[in-house]
C-alpha positions in Angstrom: 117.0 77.1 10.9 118.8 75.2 14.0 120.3 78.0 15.0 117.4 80.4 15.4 115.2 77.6 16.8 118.1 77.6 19.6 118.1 81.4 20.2 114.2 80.8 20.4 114.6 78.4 22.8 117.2 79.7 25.0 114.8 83.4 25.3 111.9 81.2 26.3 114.2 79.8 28.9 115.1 83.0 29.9 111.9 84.0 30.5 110.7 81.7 32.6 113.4 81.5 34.5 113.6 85.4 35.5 109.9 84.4 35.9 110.7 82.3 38.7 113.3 84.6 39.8 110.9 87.4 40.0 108.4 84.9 42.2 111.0 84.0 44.7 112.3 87.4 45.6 109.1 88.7 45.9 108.3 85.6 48.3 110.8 86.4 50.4 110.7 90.1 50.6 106.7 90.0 51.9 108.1 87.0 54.3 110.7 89.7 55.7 108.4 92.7 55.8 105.9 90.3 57.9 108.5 89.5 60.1 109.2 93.1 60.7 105.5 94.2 61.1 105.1 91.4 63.5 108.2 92.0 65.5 107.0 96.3 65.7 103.4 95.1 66.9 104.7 92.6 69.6 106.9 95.9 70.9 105.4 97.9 74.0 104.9 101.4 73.8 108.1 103.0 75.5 107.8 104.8 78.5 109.6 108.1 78.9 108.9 108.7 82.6 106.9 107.9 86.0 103.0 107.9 85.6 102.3 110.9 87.5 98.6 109.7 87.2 97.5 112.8 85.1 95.5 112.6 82.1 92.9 114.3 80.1 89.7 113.6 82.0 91.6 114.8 84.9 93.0 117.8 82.8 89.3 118.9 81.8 88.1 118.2 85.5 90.2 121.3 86.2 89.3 123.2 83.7 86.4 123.3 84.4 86.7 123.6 88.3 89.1 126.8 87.2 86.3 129.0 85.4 84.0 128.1 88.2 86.7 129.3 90.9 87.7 132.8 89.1 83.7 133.2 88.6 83.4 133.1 92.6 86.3 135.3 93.2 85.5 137.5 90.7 88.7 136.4 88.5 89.4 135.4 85.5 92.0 132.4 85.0 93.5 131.3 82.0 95.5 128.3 81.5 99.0 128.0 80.2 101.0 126.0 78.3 104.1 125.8 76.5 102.5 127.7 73.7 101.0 130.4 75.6 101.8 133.8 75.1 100.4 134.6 78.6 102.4 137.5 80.3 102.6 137.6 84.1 104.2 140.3 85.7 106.6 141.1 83.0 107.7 137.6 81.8 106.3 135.2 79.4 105.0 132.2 80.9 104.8 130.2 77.7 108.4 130.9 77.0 109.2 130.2 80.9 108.0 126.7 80.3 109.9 125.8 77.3 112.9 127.3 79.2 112.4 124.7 81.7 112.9 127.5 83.9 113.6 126.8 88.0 111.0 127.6 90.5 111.9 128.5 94.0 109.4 126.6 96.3 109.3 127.8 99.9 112.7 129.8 99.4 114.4 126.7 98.1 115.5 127.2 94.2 114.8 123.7 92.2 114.1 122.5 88.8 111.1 121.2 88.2 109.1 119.3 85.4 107.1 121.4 83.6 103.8 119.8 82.3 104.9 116.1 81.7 101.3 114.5 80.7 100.5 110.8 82.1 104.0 109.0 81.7 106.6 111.5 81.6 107.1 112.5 85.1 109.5 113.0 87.7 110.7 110.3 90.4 112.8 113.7 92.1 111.7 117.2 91.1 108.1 118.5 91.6 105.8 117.6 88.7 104.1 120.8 87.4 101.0 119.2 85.9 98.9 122.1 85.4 99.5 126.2 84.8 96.4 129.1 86.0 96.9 132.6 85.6 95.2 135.6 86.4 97.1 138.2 84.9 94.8 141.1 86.2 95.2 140.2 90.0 98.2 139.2 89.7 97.6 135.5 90.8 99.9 132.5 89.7 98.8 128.7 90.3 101.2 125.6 90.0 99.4 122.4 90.4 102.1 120.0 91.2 102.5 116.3 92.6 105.9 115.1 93.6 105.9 111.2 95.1 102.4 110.8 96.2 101.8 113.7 97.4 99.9 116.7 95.0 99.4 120.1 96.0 98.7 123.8 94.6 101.6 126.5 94.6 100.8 130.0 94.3 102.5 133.2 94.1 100.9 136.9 93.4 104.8 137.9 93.4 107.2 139.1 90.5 109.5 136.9 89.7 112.9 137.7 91.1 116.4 137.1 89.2 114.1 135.5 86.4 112.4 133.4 89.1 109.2 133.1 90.7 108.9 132.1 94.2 106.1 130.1 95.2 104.4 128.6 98.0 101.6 126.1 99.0 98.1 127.8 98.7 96.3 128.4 102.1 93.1 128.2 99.6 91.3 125.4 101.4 88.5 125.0 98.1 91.0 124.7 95.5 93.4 122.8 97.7 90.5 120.5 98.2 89.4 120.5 94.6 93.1 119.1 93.3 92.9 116.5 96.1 89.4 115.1 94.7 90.6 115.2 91.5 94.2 113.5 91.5 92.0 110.7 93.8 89.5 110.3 91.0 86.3 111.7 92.7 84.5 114.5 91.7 84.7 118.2 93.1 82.0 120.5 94.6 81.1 124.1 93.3 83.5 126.4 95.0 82.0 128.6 97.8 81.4 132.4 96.5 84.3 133.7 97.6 86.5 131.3 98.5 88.1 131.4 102.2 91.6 131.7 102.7 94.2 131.0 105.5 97.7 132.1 105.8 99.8 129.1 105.6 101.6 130.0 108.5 98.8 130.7 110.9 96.9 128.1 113.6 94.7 125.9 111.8 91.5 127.5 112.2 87.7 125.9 111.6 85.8 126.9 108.5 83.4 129.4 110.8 86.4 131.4 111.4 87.7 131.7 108.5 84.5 133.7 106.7 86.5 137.4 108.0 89.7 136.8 105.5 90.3 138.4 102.2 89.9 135.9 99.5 91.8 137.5 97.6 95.2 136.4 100.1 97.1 133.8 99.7 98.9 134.0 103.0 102.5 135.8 100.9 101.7 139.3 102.8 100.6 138.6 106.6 97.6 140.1 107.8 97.2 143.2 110.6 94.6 141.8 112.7 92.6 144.6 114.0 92.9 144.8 118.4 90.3 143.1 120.4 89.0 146.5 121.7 88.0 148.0 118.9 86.5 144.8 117.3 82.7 145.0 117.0 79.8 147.2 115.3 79.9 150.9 115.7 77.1 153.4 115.0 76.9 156.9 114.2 74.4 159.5 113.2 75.5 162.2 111.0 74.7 165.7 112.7 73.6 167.2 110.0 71.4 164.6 108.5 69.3 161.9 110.1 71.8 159.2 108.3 73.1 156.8 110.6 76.6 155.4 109.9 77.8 152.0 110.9 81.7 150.7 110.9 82.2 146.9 111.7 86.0 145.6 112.8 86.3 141.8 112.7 89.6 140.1 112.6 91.2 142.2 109.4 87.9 143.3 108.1 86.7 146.9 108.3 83.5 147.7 106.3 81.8 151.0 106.5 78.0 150.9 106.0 77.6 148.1 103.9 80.4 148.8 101.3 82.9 146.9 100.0 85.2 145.5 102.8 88.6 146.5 103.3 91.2 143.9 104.7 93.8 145.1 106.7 97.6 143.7 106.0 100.8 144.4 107.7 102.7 147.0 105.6 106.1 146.2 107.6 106.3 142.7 105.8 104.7 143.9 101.5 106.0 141.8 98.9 108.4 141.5 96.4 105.8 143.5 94.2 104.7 146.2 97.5 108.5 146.9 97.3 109.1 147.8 94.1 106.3 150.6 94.6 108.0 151.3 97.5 111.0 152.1 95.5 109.3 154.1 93.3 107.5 151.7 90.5 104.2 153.1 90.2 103.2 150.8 87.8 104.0 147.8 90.1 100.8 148.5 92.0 97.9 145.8 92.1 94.2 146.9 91.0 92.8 144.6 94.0 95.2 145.3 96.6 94.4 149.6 95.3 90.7 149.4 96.4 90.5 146.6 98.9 93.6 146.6 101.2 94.4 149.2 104.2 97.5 149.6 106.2 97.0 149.7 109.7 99.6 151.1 112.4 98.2 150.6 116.3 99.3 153.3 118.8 98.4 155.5 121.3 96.8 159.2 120.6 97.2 161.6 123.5 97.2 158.0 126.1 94.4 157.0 124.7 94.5 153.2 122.6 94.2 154.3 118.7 94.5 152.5 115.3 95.4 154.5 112.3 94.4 153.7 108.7 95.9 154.4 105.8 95.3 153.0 102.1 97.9 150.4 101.1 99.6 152.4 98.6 99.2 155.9 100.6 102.3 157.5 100.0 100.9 161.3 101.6 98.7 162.5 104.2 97.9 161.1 108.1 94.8 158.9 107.0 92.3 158.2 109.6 92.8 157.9 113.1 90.0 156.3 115.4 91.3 156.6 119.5 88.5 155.0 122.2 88.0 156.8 125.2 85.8 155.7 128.2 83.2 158.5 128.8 80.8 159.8 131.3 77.3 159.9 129.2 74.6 160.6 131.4 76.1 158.8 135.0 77.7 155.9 132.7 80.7 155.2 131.4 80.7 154.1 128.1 83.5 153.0 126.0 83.4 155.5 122.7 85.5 156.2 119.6 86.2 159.4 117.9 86.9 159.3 114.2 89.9 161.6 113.6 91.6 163.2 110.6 95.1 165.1 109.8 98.1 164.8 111.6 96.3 165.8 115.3 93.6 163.4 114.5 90.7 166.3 114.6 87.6 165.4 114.7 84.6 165.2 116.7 82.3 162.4 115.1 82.0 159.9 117.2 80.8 156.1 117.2 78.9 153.8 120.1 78.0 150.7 120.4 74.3 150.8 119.9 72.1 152.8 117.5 70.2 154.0 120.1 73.2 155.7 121.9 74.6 157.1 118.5 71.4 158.8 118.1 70.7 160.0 122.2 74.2 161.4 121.6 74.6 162.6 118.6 75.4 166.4 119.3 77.7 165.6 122.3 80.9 166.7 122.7 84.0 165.6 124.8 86.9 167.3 126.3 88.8 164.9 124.3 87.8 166.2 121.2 90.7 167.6 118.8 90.0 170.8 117.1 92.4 172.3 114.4 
């Protein structure tokens, strides 16, 4: 009877003793875990780089600055990122990211920090914060910042050696555009078609700039046509009463109101130009097909002559137009002969008024070539 009240006894004990146990450890496990919760939340958020100053807002501020540009040049530019399966020009730009591929920035190969968001940028390499392709012209942007200052890279170049050679935009709206934003202010609609200067020409005022190619970004230079042949021209067709007008401004030829052509210097093409040259058909560029003219200036039989020929001519003279002063009715008058063919034949002929082109419209000259 002693003995099991004992055995009784001693469980109860037991019991409450674990009990209390149980009570303690728990006590002192939710102290520890509220030490550790407090001693997390007390902990700043670590840092992984400089604050380039880049964020989202700023992020969708160019985005939407970027459809508004490629709808005023006609363009269409899609943005890249490390997952992007965006092909320019043979390589892969999303894989080129994650690479952490170099870029060579005015000739000088350098690694650089591809898309680093707000705090993980670069004190030394150029911060690429944003990527804009158009893969049908051929048109590469890099917006970058490196210290304090931000600017826009651009190539319409193949990459050479598995490397694409940039340099700073002579775009002045979307140069302008990244400057507002990076600053925090807001951008303005970009002009239809935006102007563009070659980076290594004199800085020019916005009114001279309305004669260059948008579509240029300063990588090929341009063939400025010569001062004499610079003007309006006009025509009438001698078969028809049509009257045909050419206009030469700076590198600008349009015929009649079509499409203008601009005029680039085929003795400096691209990267991209060469490989045609070398026989890569498929290295040609749509835009550069339609739009751009080669342009060789030289005398025909003493008299001053340009010669055009479409950029990726390969056969044939192209068009040869040669100004000669002539005697029309007791004045002399400055007038140029359209020419075709290897003796640039031809006897159309342009003035500089309408009225003339139509006085003279039968005339011929003793400088006329005939095949």
């Amino acid at each position: 009877m002693k003995k099991g009240l004992i055995i009784a006894t001693s469980a109860a004990l037991a019991v409450v003793l674990s009990a209390c146990g149980g009570q303690s450890n728990k006590h002192a496990t939710t102290s520890s875990m509220r030490t550790i919760k407090t001693s997390q939340a007390a902990k700043p958020a670590k840092k992984t780089g400089v604050n380039v100053g880049w964020d989202g807002d700023k992020a969708d501020q160019l985005r939407d600055y970027m459809a508004d540009f490629g709808t005023s040049m006609q363009q269409k530019y899609d943005e890249v990122t490390a997952a992007s399966d965006t092909n320019f020009m043979g390589v892969n730009l999303g894989q080129y990211i994650q690479d952490k591929k170099q870029v060579s920035i005015g000739g000088t190969t350098q690694a650089v920090k591809w898309l680093p968001g707000e705090h993980g940028g670069s004190k030394t390499k150029e911060n690429i914060l944003a990527v804009y392709a158009d893969t049908s012209d051929n048109i590469l942007y890099l917006f970058a910042k490196k210290g304090d200052t931000a600017r826009v890279l651009v190539t319409q170049s193949a990459a050479q050696n598995g490397v694409f050679d940039v340099k700073e935009t002579a775009n002045t709206d979307i140069k302008d555009a990244f400057t507002n934003i990076m600053a925090g202010h807001s951008t303005t609609k970009p002009h239809s078609g935006s102007t563009a200067v070659a980076a290594n020409s004199p800085a020019k005022k916005e009114k001279d700039n309305t004669n260059m190619d948008p579509h240029a970004d300063g990588s090929t230079p341009t063939q400025q046509f010569p001062s004499w042949i610079q003007g309006t021209w006009y025509s009438y067709d001698q078969d028809t009463d049509d009257v045909h007008v050419m206009t030469f401004k700076n590198n600008e030829l349009q015929y009649s109101g079509s499409t203008p052509t601009y005029a680039y210097d085929a003795r400096h093409r691209d990267a991209n130009d060469l490989k045609w040259q070398n026989g890569d058909m498929s290295a040609t560029i749509p835009y550069r097909e339609n739009n751009w003219i080669e342009v060789n200036v030289g005398p025909v039989m003493g008299h001053p002559a340009v010669n055009i020929r479409g950029w990726y001519q390969s056969a044939g003279a192209g068009e040869t137009y040669y100004l000669v002063n002539q005697n029309v009715h007791g004045q002399t008058i400055p007038v140029i002969t359209d020419g075709s063919g290897a003796g640039a034949w031809g006897s159309t002929h342009y003035f500089k008024s309408q009225s003339l082109a139509q006085q003279n419209r039968n005339v011929h000259f003793s400088s006329d070539q005939s095949n």
